[in-house]
CHARMM internal coordinates of N, CA and C (Angstrom, degrees):
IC EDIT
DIST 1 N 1 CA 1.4477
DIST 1 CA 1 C 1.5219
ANGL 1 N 1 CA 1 C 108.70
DIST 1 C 2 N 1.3964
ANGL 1 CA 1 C 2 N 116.02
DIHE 1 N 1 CA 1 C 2 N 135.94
DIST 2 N 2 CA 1.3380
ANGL 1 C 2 N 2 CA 120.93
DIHE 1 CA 1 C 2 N 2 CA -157.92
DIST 2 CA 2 C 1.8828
ANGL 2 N 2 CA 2 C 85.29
DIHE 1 C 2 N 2 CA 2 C -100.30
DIST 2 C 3 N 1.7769
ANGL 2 CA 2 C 3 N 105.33
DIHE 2 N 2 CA 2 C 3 N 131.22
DIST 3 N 3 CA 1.7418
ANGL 2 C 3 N 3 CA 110.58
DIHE 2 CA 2 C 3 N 3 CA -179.27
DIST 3 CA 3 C 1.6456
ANGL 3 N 3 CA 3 C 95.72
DIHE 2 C 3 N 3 CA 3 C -114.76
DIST 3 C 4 N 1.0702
ANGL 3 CA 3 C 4 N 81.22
DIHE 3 N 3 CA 3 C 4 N -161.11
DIST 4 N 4 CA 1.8032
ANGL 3 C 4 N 4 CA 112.06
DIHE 3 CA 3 C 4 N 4 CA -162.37
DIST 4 CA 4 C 1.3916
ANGL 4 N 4 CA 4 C 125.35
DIHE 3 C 4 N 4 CA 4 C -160.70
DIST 4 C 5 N 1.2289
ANGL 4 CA 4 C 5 N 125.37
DIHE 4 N 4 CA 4 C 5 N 89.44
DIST 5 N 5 CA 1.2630
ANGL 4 C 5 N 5 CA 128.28
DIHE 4 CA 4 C 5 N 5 CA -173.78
DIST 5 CA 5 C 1.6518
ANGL 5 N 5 CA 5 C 126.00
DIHE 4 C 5 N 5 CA 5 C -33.87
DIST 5 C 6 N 1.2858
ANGL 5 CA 5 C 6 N 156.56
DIHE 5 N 5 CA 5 C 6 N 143.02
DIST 6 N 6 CA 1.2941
ANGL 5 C 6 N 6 CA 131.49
DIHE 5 CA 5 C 6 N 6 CA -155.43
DIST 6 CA 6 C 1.4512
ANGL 6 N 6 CA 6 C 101.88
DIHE 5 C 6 N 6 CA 6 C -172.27
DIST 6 C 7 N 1.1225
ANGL 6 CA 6 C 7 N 116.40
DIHE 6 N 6 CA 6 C 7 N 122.09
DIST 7 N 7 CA 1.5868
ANGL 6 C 7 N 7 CA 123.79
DIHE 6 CA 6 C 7 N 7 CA -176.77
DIST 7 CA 7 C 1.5125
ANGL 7 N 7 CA 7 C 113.13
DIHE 6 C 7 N 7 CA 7 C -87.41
DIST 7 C 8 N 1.4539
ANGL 7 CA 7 C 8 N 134.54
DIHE 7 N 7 CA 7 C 8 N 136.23
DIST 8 N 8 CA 1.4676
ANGL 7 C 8 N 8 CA 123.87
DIHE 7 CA 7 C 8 N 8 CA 162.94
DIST 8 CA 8 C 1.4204
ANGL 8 N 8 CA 8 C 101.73
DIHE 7 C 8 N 8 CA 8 C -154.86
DIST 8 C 9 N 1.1434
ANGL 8 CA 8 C 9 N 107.15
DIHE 8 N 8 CA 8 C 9 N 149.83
DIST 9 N 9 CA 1.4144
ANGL 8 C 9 N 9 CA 138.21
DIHE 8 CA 8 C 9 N 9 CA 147.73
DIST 9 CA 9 C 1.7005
ANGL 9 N 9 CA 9 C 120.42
DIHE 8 C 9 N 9 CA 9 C -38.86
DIST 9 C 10 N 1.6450
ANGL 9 CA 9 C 10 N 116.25
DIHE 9 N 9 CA 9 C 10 N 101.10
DIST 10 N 10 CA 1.1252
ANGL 9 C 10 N 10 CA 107.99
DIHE 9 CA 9 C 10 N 10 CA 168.64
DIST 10 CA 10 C 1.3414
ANGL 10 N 10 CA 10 C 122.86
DIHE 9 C 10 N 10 CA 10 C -141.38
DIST 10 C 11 N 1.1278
ANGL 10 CA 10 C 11 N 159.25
DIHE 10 N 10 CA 10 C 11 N 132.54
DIST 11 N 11 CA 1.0805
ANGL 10 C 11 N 11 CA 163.72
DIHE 10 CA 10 C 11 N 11 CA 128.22
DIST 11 CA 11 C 1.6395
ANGL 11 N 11 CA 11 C 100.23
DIHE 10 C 11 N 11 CA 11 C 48.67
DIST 11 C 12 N 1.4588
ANGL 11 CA 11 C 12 N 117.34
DIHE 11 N 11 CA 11 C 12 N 119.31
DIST 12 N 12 CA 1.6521
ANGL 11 C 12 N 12 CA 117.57
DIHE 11 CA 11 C 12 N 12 CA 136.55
DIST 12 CA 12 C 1.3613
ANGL 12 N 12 CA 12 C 134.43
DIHE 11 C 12 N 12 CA 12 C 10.90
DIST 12 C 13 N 1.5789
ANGL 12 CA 12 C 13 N 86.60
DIHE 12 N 12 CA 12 C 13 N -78.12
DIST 13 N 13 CA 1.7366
ANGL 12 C 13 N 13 CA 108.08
DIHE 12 CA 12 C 13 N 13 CA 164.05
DIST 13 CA 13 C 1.5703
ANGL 13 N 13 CA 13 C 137.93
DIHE 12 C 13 N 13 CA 13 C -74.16
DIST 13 C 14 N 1.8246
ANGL 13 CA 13 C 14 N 104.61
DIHE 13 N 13 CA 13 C 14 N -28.56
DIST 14 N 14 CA 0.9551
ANGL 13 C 14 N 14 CA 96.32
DIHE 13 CA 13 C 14 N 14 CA 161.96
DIST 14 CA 14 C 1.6390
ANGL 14 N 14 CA 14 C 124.76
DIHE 13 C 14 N 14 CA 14 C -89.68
DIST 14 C 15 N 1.1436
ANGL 14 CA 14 C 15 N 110.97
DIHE 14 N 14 CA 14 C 15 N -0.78
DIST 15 N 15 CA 1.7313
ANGL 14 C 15 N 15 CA 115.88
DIHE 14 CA 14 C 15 N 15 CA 165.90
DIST 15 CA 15 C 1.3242
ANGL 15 N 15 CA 15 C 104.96
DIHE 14 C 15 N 15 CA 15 C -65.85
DIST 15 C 16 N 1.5970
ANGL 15 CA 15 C 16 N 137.03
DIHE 15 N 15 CA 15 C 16 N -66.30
DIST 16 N 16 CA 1.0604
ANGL 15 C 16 N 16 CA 160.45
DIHE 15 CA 15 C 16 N 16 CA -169.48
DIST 16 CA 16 C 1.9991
ANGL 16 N 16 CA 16 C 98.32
DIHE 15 C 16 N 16 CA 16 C -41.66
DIST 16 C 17 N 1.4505
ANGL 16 CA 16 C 17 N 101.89
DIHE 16 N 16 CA 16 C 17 N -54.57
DIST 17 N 17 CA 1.3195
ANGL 16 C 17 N 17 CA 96.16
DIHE 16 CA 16 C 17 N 17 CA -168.15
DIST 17 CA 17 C 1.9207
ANGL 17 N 17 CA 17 C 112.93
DIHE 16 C 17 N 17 CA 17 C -74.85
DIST 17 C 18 N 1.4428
ANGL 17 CA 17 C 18 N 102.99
DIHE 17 N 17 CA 17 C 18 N -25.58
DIST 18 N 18 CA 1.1855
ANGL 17 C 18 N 18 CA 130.82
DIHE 17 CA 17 C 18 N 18 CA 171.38
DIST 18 CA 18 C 1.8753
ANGL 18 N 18 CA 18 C 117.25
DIHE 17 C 18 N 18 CA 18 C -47.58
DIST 18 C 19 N 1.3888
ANGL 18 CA 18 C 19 N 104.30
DIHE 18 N 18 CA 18 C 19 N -58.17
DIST 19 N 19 CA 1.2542
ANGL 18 C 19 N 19 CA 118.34
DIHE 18 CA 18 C 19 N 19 CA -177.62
DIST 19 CA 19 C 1.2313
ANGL 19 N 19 CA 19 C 119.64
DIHE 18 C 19 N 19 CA 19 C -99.66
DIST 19 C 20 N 1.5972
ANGL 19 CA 19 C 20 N 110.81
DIHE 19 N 19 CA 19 C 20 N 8.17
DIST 20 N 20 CA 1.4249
ANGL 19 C 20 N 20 CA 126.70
DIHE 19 CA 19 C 20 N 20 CA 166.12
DIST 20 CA 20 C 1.6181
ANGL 20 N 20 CA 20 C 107.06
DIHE 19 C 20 N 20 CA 20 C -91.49
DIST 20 C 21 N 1.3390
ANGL 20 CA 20 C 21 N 121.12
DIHE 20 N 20 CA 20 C 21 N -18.77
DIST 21 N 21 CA 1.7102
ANGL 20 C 21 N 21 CA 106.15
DIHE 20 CA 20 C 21 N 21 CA -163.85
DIST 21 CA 21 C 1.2344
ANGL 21 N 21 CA 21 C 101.51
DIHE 20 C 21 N 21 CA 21 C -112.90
DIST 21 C 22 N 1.6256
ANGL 21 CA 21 C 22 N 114.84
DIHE 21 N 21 CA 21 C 22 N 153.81
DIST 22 N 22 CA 1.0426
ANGL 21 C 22 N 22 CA 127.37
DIHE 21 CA 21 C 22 N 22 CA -171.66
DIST 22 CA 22 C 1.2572
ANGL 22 N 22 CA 22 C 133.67
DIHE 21 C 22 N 22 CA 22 C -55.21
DIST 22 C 23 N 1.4699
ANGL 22 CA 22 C 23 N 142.55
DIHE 22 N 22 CA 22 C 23 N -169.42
DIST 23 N 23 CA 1.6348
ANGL 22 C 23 N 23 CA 121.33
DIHE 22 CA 22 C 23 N 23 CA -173.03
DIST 23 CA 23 C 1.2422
ANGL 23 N 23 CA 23 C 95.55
DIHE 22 C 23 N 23 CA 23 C -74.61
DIST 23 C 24 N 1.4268
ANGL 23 CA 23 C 24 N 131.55
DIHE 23 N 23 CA 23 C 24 N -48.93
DIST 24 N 24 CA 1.7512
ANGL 23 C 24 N 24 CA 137.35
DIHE 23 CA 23 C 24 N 24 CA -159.10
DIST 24 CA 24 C 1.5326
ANGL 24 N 24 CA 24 C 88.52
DIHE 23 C 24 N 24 CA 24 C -58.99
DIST 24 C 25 N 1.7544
ANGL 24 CA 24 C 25 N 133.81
DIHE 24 N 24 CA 24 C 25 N -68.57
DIST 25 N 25 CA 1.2022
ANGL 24 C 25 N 25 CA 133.24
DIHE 24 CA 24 C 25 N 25 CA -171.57
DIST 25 CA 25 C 1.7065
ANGL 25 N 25 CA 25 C 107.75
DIHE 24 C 25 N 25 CA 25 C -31.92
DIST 25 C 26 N 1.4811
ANGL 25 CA 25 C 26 N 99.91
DIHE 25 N 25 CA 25 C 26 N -56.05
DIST 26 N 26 CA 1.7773
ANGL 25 C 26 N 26 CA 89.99
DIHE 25 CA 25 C 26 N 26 CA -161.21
DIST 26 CA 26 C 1.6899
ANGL 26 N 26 CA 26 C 101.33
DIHE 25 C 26 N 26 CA 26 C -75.82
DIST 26 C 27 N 1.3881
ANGL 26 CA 26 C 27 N 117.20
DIHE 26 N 26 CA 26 C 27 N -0.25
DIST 27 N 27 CA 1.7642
ANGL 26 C 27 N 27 CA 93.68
DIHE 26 CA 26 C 27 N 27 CA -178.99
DIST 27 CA 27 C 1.3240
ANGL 27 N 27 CA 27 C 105.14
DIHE 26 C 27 N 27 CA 27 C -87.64
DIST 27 C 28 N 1.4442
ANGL 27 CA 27 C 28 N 115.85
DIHE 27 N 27 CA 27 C 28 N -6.33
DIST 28 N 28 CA 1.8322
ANGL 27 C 28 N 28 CA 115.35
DIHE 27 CA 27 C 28 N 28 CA -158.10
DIST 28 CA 28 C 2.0851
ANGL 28 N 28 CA 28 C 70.29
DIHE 27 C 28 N 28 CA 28 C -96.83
DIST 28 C 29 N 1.1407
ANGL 28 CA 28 C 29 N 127.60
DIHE 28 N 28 CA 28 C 29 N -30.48
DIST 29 N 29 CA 1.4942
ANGL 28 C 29 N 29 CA 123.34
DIHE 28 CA 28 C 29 N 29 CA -148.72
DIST 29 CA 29 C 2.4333
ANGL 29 N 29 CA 29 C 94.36
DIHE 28 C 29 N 29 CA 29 C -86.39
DIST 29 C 30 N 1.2037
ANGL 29 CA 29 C 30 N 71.12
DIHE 29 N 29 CA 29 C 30 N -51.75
DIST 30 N 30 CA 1.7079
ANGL 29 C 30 N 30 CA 82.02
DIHE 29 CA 29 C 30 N 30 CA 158.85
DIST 30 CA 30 C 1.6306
ANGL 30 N 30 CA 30 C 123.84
DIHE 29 C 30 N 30 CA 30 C -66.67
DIST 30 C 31 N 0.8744
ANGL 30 CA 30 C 31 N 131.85
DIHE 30 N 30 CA 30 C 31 N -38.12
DIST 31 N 31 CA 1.3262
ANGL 30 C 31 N 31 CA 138.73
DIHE 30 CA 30 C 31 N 31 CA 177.64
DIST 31 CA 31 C 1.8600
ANGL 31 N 31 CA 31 C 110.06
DIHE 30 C 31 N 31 CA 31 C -75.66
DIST 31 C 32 N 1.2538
ANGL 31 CA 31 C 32 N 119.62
DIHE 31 N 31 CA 31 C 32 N -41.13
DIST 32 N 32 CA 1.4402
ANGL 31 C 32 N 32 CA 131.44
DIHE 31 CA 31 C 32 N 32 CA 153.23
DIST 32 CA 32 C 1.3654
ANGL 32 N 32 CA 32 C 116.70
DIHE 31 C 32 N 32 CA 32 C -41.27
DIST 32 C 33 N 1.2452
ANGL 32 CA 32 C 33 N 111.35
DIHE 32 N 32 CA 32 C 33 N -72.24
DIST 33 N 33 CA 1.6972
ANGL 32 C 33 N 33 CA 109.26
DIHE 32 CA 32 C 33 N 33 CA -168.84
DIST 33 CA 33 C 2.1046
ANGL 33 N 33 CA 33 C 86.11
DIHE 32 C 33 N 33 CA 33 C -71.15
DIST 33 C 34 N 1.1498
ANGL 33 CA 33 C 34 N 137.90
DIHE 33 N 33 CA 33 C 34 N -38.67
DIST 34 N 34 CA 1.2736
ANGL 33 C 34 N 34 CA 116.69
DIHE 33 CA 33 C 34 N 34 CA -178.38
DIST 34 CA 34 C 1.2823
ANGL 34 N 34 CA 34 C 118.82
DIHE 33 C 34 N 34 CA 34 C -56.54
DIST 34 C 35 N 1.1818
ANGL 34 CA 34 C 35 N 114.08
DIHE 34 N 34 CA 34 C 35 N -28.88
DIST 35 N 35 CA 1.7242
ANGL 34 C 35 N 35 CA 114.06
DIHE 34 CA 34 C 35 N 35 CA 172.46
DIST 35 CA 35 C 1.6859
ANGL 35 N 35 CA 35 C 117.97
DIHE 34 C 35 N 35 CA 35 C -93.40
DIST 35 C 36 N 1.0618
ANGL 35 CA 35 C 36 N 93.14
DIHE 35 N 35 CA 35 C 36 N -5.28
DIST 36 N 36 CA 2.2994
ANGL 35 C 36 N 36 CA 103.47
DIHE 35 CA 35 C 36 N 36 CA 173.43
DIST 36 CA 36 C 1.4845
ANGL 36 N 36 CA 36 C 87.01
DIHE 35 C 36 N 36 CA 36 C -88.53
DIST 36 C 37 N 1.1583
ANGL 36 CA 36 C 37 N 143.07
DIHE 36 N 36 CA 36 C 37 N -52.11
DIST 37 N 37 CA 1.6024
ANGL 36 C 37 N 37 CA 141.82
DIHE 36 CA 36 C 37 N 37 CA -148.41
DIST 37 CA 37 C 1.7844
ANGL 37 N 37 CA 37 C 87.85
DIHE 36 C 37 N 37 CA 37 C -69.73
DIST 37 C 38 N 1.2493
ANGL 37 CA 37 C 38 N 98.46
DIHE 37 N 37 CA 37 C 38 N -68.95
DIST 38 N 38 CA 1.6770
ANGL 37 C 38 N 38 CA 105.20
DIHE 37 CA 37 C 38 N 38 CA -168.40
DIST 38 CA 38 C 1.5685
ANGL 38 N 38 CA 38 C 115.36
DIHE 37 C 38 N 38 CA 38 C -58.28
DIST 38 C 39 N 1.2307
ANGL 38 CA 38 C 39 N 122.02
DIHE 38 N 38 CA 38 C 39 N -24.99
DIST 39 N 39 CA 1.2963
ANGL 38 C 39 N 39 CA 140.13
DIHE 38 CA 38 C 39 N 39 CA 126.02
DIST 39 CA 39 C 1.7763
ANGL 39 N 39 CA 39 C 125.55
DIHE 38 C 39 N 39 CA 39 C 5.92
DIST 39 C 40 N 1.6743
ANGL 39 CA 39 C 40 N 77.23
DIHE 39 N 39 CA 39 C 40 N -85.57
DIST 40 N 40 CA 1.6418
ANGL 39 C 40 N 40 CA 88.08
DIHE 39 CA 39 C 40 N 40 CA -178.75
DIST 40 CA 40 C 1.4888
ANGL 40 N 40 CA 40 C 110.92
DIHE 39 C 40 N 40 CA 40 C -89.34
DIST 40 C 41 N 1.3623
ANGL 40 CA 40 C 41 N 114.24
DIHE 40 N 40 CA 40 C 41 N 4.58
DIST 41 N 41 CA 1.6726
ANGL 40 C 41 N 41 CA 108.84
DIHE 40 CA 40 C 41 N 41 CA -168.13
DIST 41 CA 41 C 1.7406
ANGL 41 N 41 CA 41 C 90.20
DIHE 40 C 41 N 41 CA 41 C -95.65
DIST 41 C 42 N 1.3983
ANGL 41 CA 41 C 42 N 118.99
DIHE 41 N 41 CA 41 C 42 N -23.98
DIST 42 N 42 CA 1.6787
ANGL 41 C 42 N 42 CA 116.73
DIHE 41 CA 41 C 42 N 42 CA 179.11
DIST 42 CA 42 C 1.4387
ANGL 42 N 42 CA 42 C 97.33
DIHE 41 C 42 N 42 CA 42 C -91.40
DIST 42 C 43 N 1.0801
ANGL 42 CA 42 C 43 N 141.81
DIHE 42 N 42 CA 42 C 43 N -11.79
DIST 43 N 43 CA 1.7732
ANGL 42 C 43 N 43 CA 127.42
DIHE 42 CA 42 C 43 N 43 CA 173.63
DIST 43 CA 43 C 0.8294
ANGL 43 N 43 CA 43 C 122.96
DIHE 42 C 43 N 43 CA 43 C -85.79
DIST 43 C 44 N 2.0451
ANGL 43 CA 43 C 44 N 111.90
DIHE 43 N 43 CA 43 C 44 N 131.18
DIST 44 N 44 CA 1.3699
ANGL 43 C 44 N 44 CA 117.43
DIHE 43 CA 43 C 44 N 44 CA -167.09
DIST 44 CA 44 C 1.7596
ANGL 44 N 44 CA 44 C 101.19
DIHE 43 C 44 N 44 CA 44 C -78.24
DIST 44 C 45 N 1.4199
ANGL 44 CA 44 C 45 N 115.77
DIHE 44 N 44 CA 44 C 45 N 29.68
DIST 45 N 45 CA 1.7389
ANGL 44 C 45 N 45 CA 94.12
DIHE 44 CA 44 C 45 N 45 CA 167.53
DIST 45 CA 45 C 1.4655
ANGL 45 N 45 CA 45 C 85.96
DIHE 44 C 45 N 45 CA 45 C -130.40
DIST 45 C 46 N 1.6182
ANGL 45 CA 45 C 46 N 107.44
DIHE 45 N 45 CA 45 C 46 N 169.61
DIST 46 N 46 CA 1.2922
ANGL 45 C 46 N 46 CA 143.67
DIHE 45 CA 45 C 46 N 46 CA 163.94
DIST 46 CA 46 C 1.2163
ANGL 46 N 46 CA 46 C 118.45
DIHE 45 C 46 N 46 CA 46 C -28.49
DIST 46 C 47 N 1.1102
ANGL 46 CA 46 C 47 N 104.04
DIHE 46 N 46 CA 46 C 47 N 102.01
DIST 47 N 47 CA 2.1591
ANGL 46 C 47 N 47 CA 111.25
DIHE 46 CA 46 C 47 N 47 CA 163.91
DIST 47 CA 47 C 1.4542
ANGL 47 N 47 CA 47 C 97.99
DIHE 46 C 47 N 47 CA 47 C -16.02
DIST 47 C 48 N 1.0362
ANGL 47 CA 47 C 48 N 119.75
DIHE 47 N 47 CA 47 C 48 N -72.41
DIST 48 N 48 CA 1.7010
ANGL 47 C 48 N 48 CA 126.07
DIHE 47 CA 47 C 48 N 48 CA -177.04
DIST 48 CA 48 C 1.6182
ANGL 48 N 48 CA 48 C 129.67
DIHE 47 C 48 N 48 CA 48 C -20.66
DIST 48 C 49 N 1.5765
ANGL 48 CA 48 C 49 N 68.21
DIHE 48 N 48 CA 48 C 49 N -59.61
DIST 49 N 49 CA 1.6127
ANGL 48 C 49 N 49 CA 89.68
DIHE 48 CA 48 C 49 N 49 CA -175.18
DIST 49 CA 49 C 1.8883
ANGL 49 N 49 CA 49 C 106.42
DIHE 48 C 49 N 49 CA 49 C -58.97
DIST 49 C 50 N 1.3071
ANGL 49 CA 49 C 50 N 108.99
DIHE 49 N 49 CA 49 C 50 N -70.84
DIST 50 N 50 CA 1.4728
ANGL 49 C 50 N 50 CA 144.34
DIHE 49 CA 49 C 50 N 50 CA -166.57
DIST 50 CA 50 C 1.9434
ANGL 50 N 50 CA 50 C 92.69
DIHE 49 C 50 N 50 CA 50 C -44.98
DIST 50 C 51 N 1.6481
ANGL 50 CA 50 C 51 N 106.85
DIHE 50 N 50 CA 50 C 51 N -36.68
DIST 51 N 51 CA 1.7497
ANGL 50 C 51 N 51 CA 81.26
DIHE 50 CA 50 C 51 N 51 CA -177.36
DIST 51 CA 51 C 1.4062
ANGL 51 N 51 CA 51 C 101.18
DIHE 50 C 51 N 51 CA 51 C -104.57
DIST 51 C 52 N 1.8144
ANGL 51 CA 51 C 52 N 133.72
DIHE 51 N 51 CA 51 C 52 N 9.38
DIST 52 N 52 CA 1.2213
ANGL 51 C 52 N 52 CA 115.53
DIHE 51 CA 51 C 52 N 52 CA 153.07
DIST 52 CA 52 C 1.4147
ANGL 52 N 52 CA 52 C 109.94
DIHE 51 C 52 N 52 CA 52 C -68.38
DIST 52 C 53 N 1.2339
ANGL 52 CA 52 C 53 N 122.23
DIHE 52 N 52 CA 52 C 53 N -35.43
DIST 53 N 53 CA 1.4798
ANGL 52 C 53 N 53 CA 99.04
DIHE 52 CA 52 C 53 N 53 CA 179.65
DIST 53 CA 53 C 1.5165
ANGL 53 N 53 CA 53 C 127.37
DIHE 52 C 53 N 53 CA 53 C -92.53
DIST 53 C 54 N 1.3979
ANGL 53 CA 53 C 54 N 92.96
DIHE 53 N 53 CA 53 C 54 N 9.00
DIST 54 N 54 CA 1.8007
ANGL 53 C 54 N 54 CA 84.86
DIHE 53 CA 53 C 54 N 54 CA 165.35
DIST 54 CA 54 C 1.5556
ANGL 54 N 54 CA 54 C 100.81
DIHE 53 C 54 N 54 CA 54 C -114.24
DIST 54 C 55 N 1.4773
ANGL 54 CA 54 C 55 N 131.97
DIHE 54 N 54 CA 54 C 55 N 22.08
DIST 55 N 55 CA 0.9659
ANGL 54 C 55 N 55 CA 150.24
DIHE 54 CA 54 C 55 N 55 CA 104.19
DIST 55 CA 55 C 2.0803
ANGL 55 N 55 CA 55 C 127.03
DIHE 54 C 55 N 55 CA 55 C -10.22
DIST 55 C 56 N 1.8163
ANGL 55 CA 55 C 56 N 75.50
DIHE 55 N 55 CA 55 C 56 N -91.52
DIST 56 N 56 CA 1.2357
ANGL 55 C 56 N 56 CA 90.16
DIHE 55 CA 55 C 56 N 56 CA -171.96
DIST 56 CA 56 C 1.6769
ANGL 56 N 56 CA 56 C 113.33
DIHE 55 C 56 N 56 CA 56 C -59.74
DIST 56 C 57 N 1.5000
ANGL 56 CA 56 C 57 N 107.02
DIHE 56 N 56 CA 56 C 57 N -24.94
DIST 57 N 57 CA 1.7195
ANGL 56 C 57 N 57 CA 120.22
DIHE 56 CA 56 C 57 N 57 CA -149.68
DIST 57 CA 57 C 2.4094
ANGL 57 N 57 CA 57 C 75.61
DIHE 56 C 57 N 57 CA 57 C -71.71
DIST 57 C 58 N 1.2898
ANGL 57 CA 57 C 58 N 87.24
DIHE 57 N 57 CA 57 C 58 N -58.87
DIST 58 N 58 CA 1.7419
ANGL 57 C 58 N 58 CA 92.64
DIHE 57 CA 57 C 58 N 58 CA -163.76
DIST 58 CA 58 C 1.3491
ANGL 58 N 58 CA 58 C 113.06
DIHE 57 C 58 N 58 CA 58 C -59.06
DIST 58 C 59 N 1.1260
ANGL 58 CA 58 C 59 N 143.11
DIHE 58 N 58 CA 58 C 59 N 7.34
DIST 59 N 59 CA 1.5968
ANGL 58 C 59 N 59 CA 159.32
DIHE 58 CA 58 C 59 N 59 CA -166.49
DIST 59 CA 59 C 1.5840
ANGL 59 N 59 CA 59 C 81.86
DIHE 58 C 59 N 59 CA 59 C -111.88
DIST 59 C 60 N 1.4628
ANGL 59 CA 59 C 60 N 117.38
DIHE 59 N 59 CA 59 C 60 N -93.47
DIST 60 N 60 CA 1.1859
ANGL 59 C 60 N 60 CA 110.25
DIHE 59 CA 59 C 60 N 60 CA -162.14
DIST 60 CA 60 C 1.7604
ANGL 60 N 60 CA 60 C 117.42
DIHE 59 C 60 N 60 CA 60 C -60.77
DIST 60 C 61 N 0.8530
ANGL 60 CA 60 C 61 N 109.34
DIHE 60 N 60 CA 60 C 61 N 7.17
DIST 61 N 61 CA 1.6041
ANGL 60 C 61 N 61 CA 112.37
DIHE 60 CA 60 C 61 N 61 CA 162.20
DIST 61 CA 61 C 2.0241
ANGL 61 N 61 CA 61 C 121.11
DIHE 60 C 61 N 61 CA 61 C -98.33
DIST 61 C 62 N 0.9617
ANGL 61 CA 61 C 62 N 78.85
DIHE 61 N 61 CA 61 C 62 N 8.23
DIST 62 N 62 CA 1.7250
ANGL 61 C 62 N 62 CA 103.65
DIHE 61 CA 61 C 62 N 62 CA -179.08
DIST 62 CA 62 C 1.6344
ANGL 62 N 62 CA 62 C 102.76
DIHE 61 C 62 N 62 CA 62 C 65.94
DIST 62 C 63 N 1.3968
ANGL 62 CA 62 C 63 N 126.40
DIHE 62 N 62 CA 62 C 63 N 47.59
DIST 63 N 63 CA 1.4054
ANGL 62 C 63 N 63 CA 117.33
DIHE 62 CA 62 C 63 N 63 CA 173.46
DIST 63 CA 63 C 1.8133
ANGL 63 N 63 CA 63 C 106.89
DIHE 62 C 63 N 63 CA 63 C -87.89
DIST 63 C 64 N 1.1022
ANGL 63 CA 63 C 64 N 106.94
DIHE 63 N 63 CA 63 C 64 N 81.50
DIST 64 N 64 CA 1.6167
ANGL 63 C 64 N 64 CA 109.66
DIHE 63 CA 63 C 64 N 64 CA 177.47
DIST 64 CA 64 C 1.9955
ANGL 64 N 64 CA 64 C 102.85
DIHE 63 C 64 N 64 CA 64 C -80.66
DIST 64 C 65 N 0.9911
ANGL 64 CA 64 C 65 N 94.89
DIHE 64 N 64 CA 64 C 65 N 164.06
DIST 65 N 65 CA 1.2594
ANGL 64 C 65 N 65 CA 88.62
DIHE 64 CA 64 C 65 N 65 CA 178.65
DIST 65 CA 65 C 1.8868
ANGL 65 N 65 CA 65 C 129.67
DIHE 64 C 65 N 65 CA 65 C -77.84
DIST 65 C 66 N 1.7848
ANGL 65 CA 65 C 66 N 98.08
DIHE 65 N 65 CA 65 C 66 N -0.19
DIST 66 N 66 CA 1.4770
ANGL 65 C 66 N 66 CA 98.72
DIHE 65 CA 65 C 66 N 66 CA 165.91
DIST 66 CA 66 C 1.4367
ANGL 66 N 66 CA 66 C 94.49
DIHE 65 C 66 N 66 CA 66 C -81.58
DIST 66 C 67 N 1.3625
ANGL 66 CA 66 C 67 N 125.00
DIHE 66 N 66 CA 66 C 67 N -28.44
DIST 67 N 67 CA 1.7281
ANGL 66 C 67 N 67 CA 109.55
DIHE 66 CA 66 C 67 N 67 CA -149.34
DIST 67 CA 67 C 1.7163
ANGL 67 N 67 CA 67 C 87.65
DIHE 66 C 67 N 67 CA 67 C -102.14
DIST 67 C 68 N 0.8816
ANGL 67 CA 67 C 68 N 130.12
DIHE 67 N 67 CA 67 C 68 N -4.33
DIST 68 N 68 CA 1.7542
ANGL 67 C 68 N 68 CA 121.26
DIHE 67 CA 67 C 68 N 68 CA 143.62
DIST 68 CA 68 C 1.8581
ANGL 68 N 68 CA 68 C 115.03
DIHE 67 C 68 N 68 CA 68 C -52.23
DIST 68 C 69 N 1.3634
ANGL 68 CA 68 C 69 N 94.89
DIHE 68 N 68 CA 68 C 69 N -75.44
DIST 69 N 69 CA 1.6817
ANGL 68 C 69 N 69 CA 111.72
DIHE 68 CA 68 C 69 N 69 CA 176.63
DIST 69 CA 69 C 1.9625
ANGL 69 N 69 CA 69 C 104.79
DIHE 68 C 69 N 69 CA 69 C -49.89
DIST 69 C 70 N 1.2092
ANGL 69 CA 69 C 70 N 129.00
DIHE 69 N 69 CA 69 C 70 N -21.52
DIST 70 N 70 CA 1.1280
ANGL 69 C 70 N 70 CA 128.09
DIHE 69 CA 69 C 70 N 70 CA 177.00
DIST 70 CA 70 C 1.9666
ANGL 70 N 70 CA 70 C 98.12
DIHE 69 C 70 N 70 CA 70 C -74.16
DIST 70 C 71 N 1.6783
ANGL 70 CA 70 C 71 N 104.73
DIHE 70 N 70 CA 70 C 71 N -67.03
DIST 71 N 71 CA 0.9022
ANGL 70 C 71 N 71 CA 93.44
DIHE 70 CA 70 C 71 N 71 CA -166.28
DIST 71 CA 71 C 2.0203
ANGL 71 N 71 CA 71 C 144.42
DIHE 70 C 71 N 71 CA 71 C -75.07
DIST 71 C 72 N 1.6959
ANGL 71 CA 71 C 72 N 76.06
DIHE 71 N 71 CA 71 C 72 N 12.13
DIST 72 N 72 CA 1.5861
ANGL 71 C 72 N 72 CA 97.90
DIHE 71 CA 71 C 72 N 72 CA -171.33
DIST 72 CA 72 C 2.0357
ANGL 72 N 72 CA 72 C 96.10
DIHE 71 C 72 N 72 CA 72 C -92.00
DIST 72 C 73 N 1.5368
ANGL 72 CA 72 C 73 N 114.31
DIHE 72 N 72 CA 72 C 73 N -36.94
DIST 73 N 73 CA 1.1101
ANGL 72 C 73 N 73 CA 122.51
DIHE 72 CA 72 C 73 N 73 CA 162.66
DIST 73 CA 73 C 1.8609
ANGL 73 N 73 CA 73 C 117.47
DIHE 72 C 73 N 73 CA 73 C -47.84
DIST 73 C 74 N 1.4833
ANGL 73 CA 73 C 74 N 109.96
DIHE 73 N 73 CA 73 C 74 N -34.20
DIST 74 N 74 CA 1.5479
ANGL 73 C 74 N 74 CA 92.52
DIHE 73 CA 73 C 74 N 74 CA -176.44
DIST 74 CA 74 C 1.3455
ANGL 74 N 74 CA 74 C 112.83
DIHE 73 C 74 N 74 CA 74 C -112.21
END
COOR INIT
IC SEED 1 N 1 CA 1 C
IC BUILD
């Protein structure tokens, strides 16, 4: 798959968890937000909308930000 280098703005924490995981972690972690981006660029609703609910969807799935950092650890 042909990439593209890409700068953004993220959270403290999500830098922290970012530059904490291993090379394999960040390609599965890179490959995620590459398929959420393309995601929201084909949905007929609002950027807005689309990351409160993958927001809301990861809250109620208990993704706190230890049990992110847990699951990037195993």
């Amino acid at each position: 798959m042909e990439t593209e280098t890409l700068t953004i703005r993220v959270s403290p924490e999500a830098a922290r968890v970012y530059n904490a995981a291993t090379a394999e972690q960040r390609r599965k972690l890179e490959l995620l937000l590459s398929l959420k981006l393309t995601e929201v660029a084909r949905a007929p609703r609002p950027l807005e909308e689309v990351m409160s609910e993958i927001s809301r969807t990861a809250q109620a799935r208990g993704l706190t930000p230890e049990a992110l950092e847990s699951l990037l650890q195993g």
